[in-house]
C-alpha positions as CSV (number, residue, x, y, z in Angstrom):
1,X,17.8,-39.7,28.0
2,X,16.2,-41.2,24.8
3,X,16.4,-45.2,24.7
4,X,18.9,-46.3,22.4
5,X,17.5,-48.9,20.0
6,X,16.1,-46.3,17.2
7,X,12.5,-48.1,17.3
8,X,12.6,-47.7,20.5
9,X,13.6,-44.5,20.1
10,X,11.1,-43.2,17.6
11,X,8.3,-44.9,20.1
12,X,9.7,-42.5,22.7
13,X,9.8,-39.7,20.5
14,X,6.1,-40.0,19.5
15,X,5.5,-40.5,23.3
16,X,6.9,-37.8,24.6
17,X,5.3,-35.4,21.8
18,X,1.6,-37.0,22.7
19,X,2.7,-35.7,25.9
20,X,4.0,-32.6,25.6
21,X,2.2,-30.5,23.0
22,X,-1.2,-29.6,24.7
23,X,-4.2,-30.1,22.1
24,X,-6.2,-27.3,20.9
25,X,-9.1,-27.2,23.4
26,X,-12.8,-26.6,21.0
27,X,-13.6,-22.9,19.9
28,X,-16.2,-23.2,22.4
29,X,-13.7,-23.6,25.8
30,X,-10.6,-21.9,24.7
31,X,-11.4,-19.3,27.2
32,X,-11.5,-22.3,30.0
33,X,-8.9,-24.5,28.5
34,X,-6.6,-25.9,32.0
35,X,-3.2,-24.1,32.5
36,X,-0.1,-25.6,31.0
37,X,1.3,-28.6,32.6
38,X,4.9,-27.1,33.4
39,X,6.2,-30.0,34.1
40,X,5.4,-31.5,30.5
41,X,7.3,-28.3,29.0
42,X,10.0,-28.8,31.7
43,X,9.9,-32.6,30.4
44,X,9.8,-31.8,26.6
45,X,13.3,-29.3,26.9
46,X,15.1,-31.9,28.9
47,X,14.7,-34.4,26.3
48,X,15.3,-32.6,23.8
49,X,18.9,-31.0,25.2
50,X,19.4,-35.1,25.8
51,X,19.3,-35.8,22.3
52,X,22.3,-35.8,20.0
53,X,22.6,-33.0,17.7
54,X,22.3,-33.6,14.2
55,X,19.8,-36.1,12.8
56,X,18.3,-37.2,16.3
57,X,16.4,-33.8,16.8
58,X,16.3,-33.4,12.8
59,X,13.9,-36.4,13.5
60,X,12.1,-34.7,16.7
61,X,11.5,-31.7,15.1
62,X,10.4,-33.0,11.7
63,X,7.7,-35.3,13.7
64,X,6.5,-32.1,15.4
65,X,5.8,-30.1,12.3
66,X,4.4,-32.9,10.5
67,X,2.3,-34.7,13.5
68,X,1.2,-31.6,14.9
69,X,0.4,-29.3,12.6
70,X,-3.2,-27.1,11.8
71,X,-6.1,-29.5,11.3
72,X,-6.8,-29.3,7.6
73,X,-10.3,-30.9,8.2
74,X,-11.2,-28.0,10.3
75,X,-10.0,-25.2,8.6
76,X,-11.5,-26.6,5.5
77,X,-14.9,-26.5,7.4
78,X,-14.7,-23.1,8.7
79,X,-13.2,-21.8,5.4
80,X,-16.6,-22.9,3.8
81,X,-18.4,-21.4,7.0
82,X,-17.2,-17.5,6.5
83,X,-17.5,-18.1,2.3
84,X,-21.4,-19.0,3.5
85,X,-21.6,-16.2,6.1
86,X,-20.5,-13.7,3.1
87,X,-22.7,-15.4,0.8
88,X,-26.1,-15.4,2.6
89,X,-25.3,-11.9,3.6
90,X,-25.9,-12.5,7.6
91,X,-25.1,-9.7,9.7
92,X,-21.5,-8.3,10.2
93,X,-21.7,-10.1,13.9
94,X,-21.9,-13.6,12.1
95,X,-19.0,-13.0,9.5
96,X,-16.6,-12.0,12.1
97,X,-17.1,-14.6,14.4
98,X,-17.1,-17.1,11.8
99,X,-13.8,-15.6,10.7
100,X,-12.6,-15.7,14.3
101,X,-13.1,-19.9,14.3
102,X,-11.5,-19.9,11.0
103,X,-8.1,-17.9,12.4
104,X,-8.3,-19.8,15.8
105,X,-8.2,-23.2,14.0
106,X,-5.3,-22.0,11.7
107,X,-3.3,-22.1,14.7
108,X,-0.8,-25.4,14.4
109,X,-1.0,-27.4,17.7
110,X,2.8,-26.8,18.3
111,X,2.3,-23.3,18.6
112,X,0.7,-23.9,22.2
113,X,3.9,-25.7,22.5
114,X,6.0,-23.2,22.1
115,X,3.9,-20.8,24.1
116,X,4.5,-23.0,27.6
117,X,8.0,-23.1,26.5
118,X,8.2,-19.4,26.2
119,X,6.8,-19.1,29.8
120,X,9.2,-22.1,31.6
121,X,12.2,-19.7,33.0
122,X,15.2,-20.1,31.0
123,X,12.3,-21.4,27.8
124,X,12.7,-18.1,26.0
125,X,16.9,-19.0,25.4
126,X,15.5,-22.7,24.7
127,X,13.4,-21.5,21.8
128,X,16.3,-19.3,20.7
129,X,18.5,-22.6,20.6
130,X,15.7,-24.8,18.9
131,X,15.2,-22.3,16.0
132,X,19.1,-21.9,15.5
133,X,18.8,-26.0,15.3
134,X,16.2,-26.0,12.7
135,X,17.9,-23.1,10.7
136,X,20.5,-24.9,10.3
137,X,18.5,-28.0,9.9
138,X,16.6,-26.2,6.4
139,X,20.6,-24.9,5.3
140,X,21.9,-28.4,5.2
141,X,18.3,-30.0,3.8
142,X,18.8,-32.6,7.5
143,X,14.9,-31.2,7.7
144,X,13.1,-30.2,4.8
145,X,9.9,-30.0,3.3
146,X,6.7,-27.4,4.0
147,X,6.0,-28.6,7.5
148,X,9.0,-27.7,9.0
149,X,9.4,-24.1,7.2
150,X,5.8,-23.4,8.2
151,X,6.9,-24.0,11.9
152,X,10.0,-22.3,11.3
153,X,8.3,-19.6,10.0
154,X,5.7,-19.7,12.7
155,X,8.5,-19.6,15.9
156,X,9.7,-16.7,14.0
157,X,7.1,-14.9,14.0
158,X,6.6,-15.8,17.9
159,X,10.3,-14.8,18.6
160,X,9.8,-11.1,16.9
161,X,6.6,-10.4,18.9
162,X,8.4,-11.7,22.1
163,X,12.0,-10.1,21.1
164,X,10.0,-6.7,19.9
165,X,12.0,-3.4,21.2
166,X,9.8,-2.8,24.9
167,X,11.5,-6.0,26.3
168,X,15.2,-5.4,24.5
169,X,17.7,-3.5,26.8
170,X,21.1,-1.4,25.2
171,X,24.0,-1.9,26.7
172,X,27.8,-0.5,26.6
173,X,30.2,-2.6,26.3
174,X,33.4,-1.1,27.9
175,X,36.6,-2.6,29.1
176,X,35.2,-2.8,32.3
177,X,32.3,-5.2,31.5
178,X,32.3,-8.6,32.6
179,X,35.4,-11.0,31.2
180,X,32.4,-13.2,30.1
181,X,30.9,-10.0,28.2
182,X,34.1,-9.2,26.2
183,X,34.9,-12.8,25.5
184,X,31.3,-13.0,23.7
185,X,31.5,-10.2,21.7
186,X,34.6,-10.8,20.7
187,X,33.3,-14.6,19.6
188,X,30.5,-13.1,17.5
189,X,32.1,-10.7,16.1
190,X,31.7,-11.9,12.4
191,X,32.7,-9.4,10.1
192,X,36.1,-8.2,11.2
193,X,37.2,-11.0,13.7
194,X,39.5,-10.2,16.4
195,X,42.8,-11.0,16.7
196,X,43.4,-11.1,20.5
197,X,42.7,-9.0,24.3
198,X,44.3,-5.7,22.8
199,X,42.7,-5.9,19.5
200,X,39.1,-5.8,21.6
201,X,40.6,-3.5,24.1
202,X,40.9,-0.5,21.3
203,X,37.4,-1.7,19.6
204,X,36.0,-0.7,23.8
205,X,38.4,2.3,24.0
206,X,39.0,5.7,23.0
207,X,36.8,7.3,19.5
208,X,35.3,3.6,19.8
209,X,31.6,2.5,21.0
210,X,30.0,-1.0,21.5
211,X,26.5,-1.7,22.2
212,X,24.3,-4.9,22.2
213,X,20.7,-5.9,22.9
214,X,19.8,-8.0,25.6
215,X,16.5,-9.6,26.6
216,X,14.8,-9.2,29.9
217,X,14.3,-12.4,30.2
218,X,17.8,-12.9,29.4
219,X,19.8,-10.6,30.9
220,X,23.0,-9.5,30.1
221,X,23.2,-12.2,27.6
222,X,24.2,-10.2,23.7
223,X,21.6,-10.7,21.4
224,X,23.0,-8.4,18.7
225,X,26.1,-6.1,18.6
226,X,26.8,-2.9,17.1
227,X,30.3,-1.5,16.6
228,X,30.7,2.6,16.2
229,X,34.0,4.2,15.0
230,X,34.1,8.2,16.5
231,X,35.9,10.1,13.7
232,X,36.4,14.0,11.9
233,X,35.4,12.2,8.4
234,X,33.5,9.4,6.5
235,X,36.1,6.5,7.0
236,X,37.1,5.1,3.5
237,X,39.3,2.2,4.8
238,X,38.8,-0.5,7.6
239,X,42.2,-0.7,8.7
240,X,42.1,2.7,9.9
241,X,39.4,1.7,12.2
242,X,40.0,-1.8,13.5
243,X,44.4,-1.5,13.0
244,X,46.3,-2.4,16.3
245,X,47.3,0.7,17.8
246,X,47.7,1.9,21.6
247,X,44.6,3.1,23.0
248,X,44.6,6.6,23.3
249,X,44.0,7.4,27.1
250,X,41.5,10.5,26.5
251,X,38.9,11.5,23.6
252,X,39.0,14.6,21.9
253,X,35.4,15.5,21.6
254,X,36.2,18.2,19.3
255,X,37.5,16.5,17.0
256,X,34.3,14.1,16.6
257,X,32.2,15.1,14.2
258,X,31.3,11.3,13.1
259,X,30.1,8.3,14.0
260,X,31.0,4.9,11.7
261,X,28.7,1.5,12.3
262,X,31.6,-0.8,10.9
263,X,30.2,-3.8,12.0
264,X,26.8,-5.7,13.5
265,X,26.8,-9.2,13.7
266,X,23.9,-11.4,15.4
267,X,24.9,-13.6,17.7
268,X,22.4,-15.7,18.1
269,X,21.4,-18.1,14.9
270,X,18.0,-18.3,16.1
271,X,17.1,-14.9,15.7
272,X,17.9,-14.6,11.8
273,X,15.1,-12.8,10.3
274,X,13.7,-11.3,13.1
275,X,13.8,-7.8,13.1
276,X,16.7,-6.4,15.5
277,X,19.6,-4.2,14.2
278,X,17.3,-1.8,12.4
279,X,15.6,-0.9,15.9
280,X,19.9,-1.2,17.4
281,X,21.1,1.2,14.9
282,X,18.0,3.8,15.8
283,X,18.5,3.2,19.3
284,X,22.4,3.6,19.4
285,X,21.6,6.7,17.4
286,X,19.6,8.3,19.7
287,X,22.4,7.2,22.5
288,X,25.2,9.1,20.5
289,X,22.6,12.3,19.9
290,X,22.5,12.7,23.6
291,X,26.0,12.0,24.7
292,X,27.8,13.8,21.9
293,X,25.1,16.2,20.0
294,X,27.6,18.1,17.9
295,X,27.8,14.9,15.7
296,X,26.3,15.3,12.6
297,X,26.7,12.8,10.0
298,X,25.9,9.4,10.5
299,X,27.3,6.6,7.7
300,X,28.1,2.8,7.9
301,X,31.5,1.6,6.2
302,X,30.4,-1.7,5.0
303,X,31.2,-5.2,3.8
304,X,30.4,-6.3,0.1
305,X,30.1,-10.1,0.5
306,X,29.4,-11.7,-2.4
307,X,30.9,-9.1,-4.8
308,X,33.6,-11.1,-6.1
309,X,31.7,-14.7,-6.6
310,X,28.9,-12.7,-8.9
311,X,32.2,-11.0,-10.6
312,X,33.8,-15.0,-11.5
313,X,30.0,-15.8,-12.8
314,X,30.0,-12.8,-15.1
315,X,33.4,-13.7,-15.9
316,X,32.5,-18.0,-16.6
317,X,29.5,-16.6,-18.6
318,X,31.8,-14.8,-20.7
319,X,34.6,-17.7,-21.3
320,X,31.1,-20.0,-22.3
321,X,30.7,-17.4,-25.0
322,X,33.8,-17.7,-27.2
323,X,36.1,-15.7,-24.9
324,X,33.7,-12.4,-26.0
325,X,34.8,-9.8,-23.8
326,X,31.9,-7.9,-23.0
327,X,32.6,-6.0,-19.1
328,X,35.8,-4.2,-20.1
329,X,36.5,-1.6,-22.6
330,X,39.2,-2.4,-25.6
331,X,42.3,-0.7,-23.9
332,X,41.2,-2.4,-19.9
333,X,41.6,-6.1,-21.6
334,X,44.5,-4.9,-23.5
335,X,46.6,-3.5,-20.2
336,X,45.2,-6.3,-18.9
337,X,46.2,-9.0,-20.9
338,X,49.9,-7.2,-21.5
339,X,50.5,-7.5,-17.5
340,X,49.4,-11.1,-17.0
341,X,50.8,-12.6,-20.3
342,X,47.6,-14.1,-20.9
343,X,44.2,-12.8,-23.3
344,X,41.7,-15.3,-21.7
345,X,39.2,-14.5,-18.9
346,X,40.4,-17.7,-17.3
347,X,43.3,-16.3,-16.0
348,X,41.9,-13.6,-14.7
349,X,39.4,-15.6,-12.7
350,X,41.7,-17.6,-11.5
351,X,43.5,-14.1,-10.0
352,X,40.3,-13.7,-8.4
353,X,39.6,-16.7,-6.7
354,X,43.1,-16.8,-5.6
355,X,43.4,-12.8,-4.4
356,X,47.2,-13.5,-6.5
357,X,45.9,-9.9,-8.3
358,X,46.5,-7.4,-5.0
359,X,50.4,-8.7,-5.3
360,X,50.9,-6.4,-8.6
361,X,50.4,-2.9,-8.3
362,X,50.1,-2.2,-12.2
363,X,47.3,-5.0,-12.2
364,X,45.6,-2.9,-9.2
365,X,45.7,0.2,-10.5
366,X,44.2,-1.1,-14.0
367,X,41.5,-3.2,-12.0
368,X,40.4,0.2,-9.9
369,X,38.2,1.6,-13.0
370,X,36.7,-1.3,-14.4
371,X,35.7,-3.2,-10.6
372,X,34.3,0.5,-9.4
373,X,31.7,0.5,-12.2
374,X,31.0,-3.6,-12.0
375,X,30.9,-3.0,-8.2
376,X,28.4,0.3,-8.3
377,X,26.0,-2.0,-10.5
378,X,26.3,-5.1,-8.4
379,X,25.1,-2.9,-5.6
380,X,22.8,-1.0,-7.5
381,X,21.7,-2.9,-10.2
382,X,21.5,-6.7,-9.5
383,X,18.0,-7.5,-7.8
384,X,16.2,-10.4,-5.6
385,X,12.5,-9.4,-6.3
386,X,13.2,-5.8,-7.3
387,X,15.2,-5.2,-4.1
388,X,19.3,-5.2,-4.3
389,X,20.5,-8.8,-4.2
390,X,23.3,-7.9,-1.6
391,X,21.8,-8.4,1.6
392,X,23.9,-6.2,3.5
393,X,22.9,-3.2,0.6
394,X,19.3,-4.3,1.2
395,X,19.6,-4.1,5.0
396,X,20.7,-0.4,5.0
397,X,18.3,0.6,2.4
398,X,15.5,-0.9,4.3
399,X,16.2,1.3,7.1
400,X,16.7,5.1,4.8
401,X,20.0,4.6,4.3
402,X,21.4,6.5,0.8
403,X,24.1,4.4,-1.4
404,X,26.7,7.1,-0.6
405,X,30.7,6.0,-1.8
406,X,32.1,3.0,-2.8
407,X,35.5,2.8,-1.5
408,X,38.6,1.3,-3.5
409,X,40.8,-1.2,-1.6
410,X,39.0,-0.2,1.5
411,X,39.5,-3.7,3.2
412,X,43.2,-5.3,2.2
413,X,42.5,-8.3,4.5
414,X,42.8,-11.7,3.1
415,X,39.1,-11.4,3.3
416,X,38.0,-8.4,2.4
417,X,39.7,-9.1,-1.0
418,X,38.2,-12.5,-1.6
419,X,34.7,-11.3,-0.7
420,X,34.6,-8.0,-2.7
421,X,37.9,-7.0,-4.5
422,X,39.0,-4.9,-1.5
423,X,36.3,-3.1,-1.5
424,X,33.5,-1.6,1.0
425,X,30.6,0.9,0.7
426,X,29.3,4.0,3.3
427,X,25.5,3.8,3.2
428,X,24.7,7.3,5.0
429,X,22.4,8.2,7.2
430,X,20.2,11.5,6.9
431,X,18.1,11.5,9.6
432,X,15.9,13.7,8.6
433,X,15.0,11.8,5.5
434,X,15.6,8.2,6.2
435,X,11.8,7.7,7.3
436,X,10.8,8.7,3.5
437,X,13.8,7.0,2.0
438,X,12.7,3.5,3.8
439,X,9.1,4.2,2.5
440,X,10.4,4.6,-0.8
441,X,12.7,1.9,-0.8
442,X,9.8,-0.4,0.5
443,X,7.2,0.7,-1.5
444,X,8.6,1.6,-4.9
445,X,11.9,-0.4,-4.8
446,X,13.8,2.8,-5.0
447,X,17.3,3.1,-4.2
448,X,18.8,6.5,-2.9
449,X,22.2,7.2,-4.2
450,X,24.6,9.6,-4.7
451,X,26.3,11.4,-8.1
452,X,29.5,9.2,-7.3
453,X,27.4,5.9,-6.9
454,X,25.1,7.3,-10.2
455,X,28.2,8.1,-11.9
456,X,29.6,4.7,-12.2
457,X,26.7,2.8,-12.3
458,X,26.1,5.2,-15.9
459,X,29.9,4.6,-16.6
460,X,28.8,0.2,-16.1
461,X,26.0,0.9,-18.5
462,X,28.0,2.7,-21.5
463,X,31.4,0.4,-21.3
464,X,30.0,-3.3,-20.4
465,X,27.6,-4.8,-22.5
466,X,25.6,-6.5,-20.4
C-alpha cells in the first residue's frame, strides 16, 4: 500500500511511475524494443486499487498525464523535419517516413502504459475503472487542466478501438439468467429505475426484450443495455410499458407489429463517449428481424432531460426583462394567470421547479398547447454546434433516426415531470433510410422530422417571440 506520510507518499508515487510506464524506445529500435515487464503493469494496478479514491489517485493520475506526456522537444524536431522534406521536394519515400517519426513521437509515453495494462488479464476492466475515475475526476475539476483531458481523450480513443463491435457479444437477458445478471441490470438501469424483483421480472417477460453487450475479455459482464417493448402501436406513454402488471404467461405474436427501445443506459462510466448503443440498437435490430420478421416499424419512446431547466431559463430571462411575456400568446397568460391568482412568471417557475402544476387539471390542460410548441423547438431548434442541444435527440439523430411525435404527459413520474413537463418523444426508425438520414444529419446538420414535429415547431415560431 502507499506510505502514509504524503511526502513520502508523493516520493512513492513518482517511484512507482519511473517504474511502471515503459519509455519510448528510439524510432530506430521500436521494432526490437523488450516485451513489457508484466510484473511492473501487475505492480502499477495493485497500487493503484491500494490508493484511496478521491484526491489520492486525482494526484496519481494528474502526475501521469503531466510527467509522461509526448516529448515536445521531439515533435518539435520532426515537425520541422517533414515541413523540410516538403520544402526541398525529396522524394515521396522521404516525406512519409519523415511523417512516420513525426506520428510515432506524438505518442504520449503513458500510452505504452496503458497498452501493457490492456494485455494483463483482468487489465481491460482496470482501464474501464481508471477512465470512470478520471471522468469523474474532469466533472468535479479534482483533475483538470490539458494534460489530463489529452490522456482522457487518448484512453478513449484506445477503449473504442479495443471495445469496437468484432470483440462485443449480445446477449438476452431473461428471467432465467444469472441472479448476478438481473441484479446488474436492474442497478444500471438509469432512466426508468426499478422498483423491485417483479418490476424486472415483467421488463424479462412476455411482449418485453433485454439485451446487453459484453466484452470477450469480460465475459458476461453488461457493458450497455437495451430495453425493447413488443407492441400493436407506437407507445405514447411509459406507464403503459414499465406499469406493474402480472406477466402474461404466453406472447401473442400476432399481435406484434412493434418494437419500442424505451430505455439504454451505460453501465459502465468509463465507456462514456465511446461508441456502443448505436452499433446495440443495429445489432438488437437485426436480432428482432430474424426472430419476429412480420415487425415492421421500429421507434424509441424517449426521455427529454433537460426540457424543463431550459423552460425556467427562458422563463428567468423573461422576469429580468420587466415581466414581458414573450412564449405565450395573450389569452395562454391570461387562463393562466386566472388559475393561479398570480400574473408574474415567477409563479409559474416556481410550479415548475416544484411539479405543484400536474396537481390542477385546468392548469394541465392550458399548459398542453403552449409546452408542445416550446418542447418541439427545444428539440428541434436549440443547438450545441449546429447539432440539437439534447443529447438524447442528438443520439437518435446520429444514428437516422426521424423526430417523429412528441407525446403529452407521456411520463407522470415524479421524474418524468421535473425533467421535461411529462413529456417524451418517438424518434422512428426507417430502415431503409436511416443510412442517408445519419449522413445528412452528420454532414449538413439536418434534422428529419415529421408534419406533427414541423407543425409545432412553425406554431413556436408565430406565437413566441423569441
Amino acid at each position: 500500500a502507499p506510505a502514509g506520510s504524503s511526502t513520502a507518499s508523493v516520493a512513492g508515487m513518482e517511484e512507482l511511475l519511473s517504474r511502471s510506464v515503459p519509455p519510448l524506445p528510439p524510432y530506430e529500435t521500436k521494432e526490437k524494443a523488450p516485451p513489457p515487464a508484466e510484473l511492473r503493469s501487475a505492480e502499477f494496478v495493485r497500487y493503484y486499487r491500494a490508493l484511496e479514491a478521491g484526491p489520492p489517485r486525482a494526484e496519481l493520475l494528474t502526475r501521469l498525464a503531466r510527467d509522461f506526456g509526448v516529448d515536445h522537444g521531439r515533435v518539435a524536431e520532426f515537425s520541422a523535419k517533414v515541413l523540410q522534406a516538403r520544402e526541398q521536394q525529396r522524394e515521396l519515400g522521404a516525406l512519409l517516413q519523415a511523417e512516420d517519426r513525426l506520428r510515432y513521437y506524438l505518442n504520449p509515453q503513458y500510452r505504452g502504459l496503458f497498452q501493457h495494462l490492456g494485455r494483463l488479464e483482468g487489465g481491460l476492466r482496470f482501464l474501464v475503472e481508471l477512465r470512470g475515475d478520471l471522468m469523474e475526476g474532469l466533472a468535479t475539476k479534482a483533475v483538470d487542466g490539458p494534460h489530463v483531458k489529452e490522456m482522457n481523450g487518448v484512453l478513449k480513443n484506445m477503449l473504442s478501438e479495443w471495445f469496437s463491435t468484432g470483440f462485443l457479444n449480445l446477449e438476452r437477458v431473461t428471467w432465467q439468467s444469472s441472479c448476478e445478471v438481473l441484479q446488474k441490470i436492474s442497478d444500471s438501469e438509469a432512466v426508468h429505475p426499478v422498483r423491485n424483483w417483479v418490476d424486472m421480472k415483467r421488463r424479462v417477460g412476455s411482449y418485453r426484450r433485454c439485451y446487453f453487450f459484453s466484452h470477450c475479455a469480460i465475459p458476461g459482464e453488461p457493458l450497455i443495455v437495451l430495453h425493447v417493448a413488443l407492441t400493436s402501436d407506437i407507445s405514447s406513454s411509459i406507464q403503459a410499458i414499465v406499469k406493474e402488471v402480472p406477466p402474461l404467461e404466453t406472447e401473442d405474436t400476432d399481435k406484434i407489429t412493434t418494437a419500442i427501445f424505451y430505455s439504454i443506459s451505460l453501465t459502465q462510466q468509463g465507456l462514456q463517449g465511446v461508441e456502443l448503443g448505436t452499433y446495440l440498437i443495429k445489432r438488437v435490430v437485426k436480432e428482432l428481424q430474424k426472430e419476429l420478421p412480420q415487425i415492421k416499424a421500429f421507434s424509441s419512446l424517449s426521455p427529454i432531460p433537460g426540457f424543463t431547466k431550459w423552460l425556467v431559463g427562458l422563463l428567468s430571462s423573461q422576469t429580468k426583462e420587466l415581466e414581458r411575456n414573450e412564449l405565450f400568446t395573450e389569452s395562454e397568460w391570461q387562463e393562466i394567470s386566472e388559475i393561479t391568482g398570480d400574473s408574474t412568471t415567477e409563479m409559474l417557475k416556481k410550479l415548475l421547479n416544484n411539479n405543484e402544476w400536474v396537481r390542477s387539471e385546468k392548469l394541465v390542460e392550458v399548459l398542453h398547447s403552449p409546452f408542445m410548441r416550446l418542447c418541439a423547438w427545444y428539440l428541434y431548434g436549440e443547438k450545441h454546434r449546429g447539432y440539437a442541444l439534447n443529447p438524447v435527440a442528438n443520439f437518435h439523430l446520429q444514428n437516422g433516426s426521424v423526430m417523429w411525435r412528441i407525446n403529452w404527459m407521456a411520463d407522470t413520474s415524479p421524474r418524468g415531470i421535473a425533467a421535461s413537463c411529462g413529456m417524451m418523444v418517438n424518434y422512428r426508425y426507417f430502415l431503409e433510410d436511416t443510412a442517408s438520414n445519419s449522413a445528412a444529419y452528420l454532414g449538413t446538420k439536418q434534422i428529419k422530422a415529421s408534419e406533427q414535429v414541423l407543425s409545432l415547431v412553425s406554431q413556436f415560431q408565430q406565437n413566441s417571440k423569441l
